[in-house]
N, C-alpha and C positions, 0 to 999 in steps of 0.2 A: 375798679375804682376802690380806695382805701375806704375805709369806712362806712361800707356796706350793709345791706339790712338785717338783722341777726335774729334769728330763729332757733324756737324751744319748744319743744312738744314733749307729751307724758311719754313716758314706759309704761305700755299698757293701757289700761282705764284711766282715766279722772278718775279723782275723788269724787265722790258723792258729794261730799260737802262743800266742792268747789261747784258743782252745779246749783245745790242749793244758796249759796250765798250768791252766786252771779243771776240766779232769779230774782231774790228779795231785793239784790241792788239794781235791776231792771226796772219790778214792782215799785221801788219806793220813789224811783226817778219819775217815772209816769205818773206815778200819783202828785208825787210834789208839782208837775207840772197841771195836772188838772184841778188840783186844789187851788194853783194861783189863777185859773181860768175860772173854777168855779164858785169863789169867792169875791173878784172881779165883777161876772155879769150874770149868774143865776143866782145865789144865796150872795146881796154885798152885807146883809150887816146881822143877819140873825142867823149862827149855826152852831151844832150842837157843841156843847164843853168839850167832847173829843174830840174834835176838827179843829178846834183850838189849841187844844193840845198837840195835837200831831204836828198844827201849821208853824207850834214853836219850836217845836223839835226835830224837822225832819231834817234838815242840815246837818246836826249833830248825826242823829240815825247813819245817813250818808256816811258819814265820814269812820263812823263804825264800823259799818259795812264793811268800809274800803278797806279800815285797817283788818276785818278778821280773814280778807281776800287777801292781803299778804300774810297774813301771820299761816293762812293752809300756805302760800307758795314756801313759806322758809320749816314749817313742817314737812312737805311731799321734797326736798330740795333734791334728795338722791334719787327719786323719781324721775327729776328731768333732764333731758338730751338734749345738748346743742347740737344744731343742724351745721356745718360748713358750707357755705356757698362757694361757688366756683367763680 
């Protein structure tokens, strides 16, 4: 069938850096999501200045993330192999 699923994997190792930034974007998704849990029904109206902080910012964080997760894939680009499916 035309238009098939298309597949890329390293030469060799990962980056390092691609594991680290795909944990801290892991980290920061769970947290953003417990934050909106725990702000909801354990802490609703008293919590520290840095929870506050964070609850206004992690969107953006995210969004950093994501972009520094493409900026390694166009860094590593001759690193990776396209698979041919059959």
């Amino acid at each position: 069938m035309p238009g098939g699923q298309h597949k890329f994997e390293f030469v060799g190792n990962e980056p390092l850096a691609l594991w680290i930034v795909a944990a801290l974007l892991f980290a920061n998704t769970a947290l953003m999501l417990l934050l909106e849990f725990g702000r909801k029904y354990i802490v609703p109206q008293h919590s520290p200045e840095l929870v506050d902080w964070y609850a206004g910012h992690s969107i953006a964080i995210q969004f950093i993330l994501l972009a520094v997760l493409a900026a390694i894939f166009l860094i590593f680009r001759k690193r990776v192999r396209y698979i041919r499916q059959k």
